[in-house]
Phi, psi and omega in degrees: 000148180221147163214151231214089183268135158299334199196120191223130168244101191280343206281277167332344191249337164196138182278002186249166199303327200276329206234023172250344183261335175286310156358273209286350195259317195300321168314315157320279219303342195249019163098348187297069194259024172207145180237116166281107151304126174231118169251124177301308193232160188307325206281295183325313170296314163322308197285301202271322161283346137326301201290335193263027201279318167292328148347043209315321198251041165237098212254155169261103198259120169274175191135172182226118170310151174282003236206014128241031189300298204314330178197079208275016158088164190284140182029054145344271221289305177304330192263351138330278148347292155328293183291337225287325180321291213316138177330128189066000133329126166233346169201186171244112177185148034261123171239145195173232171213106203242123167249336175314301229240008161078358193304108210058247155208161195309326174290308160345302197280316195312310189306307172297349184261315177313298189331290202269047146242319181286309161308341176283307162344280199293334187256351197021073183239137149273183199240187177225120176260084139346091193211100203226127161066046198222009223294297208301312187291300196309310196281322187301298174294345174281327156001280196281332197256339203293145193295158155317335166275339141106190187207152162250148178264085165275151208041059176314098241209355174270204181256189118017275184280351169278358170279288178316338149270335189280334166316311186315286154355182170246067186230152158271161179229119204241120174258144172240186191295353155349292174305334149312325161297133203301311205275008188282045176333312183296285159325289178312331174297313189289300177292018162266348193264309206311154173297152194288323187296347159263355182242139138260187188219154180228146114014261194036033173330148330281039179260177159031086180270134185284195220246342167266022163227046186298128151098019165248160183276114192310175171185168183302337196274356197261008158324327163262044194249002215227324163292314201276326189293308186285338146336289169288348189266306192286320178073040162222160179341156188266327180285337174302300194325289177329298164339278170331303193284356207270306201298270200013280185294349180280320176321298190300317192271026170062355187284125163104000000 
């Protein structure tokens, strides 16, 4: 059996180099045998696909997060670009919209997730969509932007009937541990509805810890805890699951 963490912010579950490689190989030994790493800002990602540059089964997403609108570093767009080259790039991302946390102002955030929808277009990349308390501007601008290689809506957080318009799209719906809490209603309707062939499963290491490691700091390895619950939710095989969900992500993300 094998799983596929879509969106791991390995930076974030530790800053030193040594114990970010214990991160992904413990993750391997819990079945985990491919990782997208999401660095919020540019430095992070450098820094951090050095330390993880031996690694084979650690893949990248570049991008500038909306939660650095105010100051997404000097010559941005070129160090994308750029970055966008390097080996186990896989998309642009995480880009989007946080209206929960105010992060600048709302043109703001719009101009940088339009800008970087358009370079993932010009690189024919997809992208990892951020979206929080933002639904209707998120879909409206993919509407018109989303690159040909489509998005995943990560850490999926909406109902039902907002999947399902977003389906209409070339979009994936990607769940982190969330989905496991009991009052998570919406989630659970959803990943139980969505076609198998659009969902994935994340991470979002160290956040949204699935619920039988409530108060521990999340990570890639506790990802089948996350598998087994939409498995069960669903009423198929925990290895089918897996499996489905593992092409998937190779699938969206072009690997192989």
């Amino acid at each position: 059996m094998r799983l596929f963490d879509s969106h791991a912010h390995i930076g974030l579950i530790n800053e030193d180099p040594i114990e970010q490689l214990i991160v992904v190989q413990e993750a391997k030994q819990e079945y985990v045998e491919g990782i997208v790493s999401i660095s919020n800002n540019l430095r992070d990602f450098f820094q951090i696909y050095e330390n993880l540059k031996s690694e084979g089964h650690i893949y990248h997403s570049i991008g500038v997060s909306p939660s650095e609108v105010s100051n997404p570093g000097a010559d941005w767009e070129i160090k994308i670009e750029d970055g966008s080259k390097m080996d186990r790039v896989v998309s642009i991302g995480e880009i989007g919209l946080d209206y929960y946390h105010k992060f600048g102002n709302r043109d703001s955030q719009i101009e940088l997730f339009i800008r970087q929808l358009e370079i993932a277009q010009k690189l024919d990349y997809p992208v990892v969509i951020h979206n929080r308390d933002a639904g209707t501007d998120v879909l409206d601008i993919l509407r018109e932007e989303l690159p040909p290689k489509g998005g995943i809506l990560h850490c999926y957080s909406e109902d039902y009937e907002y999947a399902k318009k977003a389906l209409e799209l070339n979009l994936y719906i990607s769940f982190a541990g969330n989905v496991t809490y009991r009052n998570a209603r919406n989630l659970h309707d959803t990943a139980k509805n969505i076609p198998l062939d659009r969902l994935l499963i994340e991470s979002e290491a160290p956040f949204m810890v699935p619920s039988a490691y409530r108060g521990k700091r999340n990570k890639p390895a506790y990802l089948m805890e996350t598998a087994k619950f939409i498995a069960d939710l669903r009423g198929i095989a925990l290895e089918d699951f897996a499996e489905q969900t593992y092409q998937n992500s190779m699938t969206f993300f072009g690997i192989g």
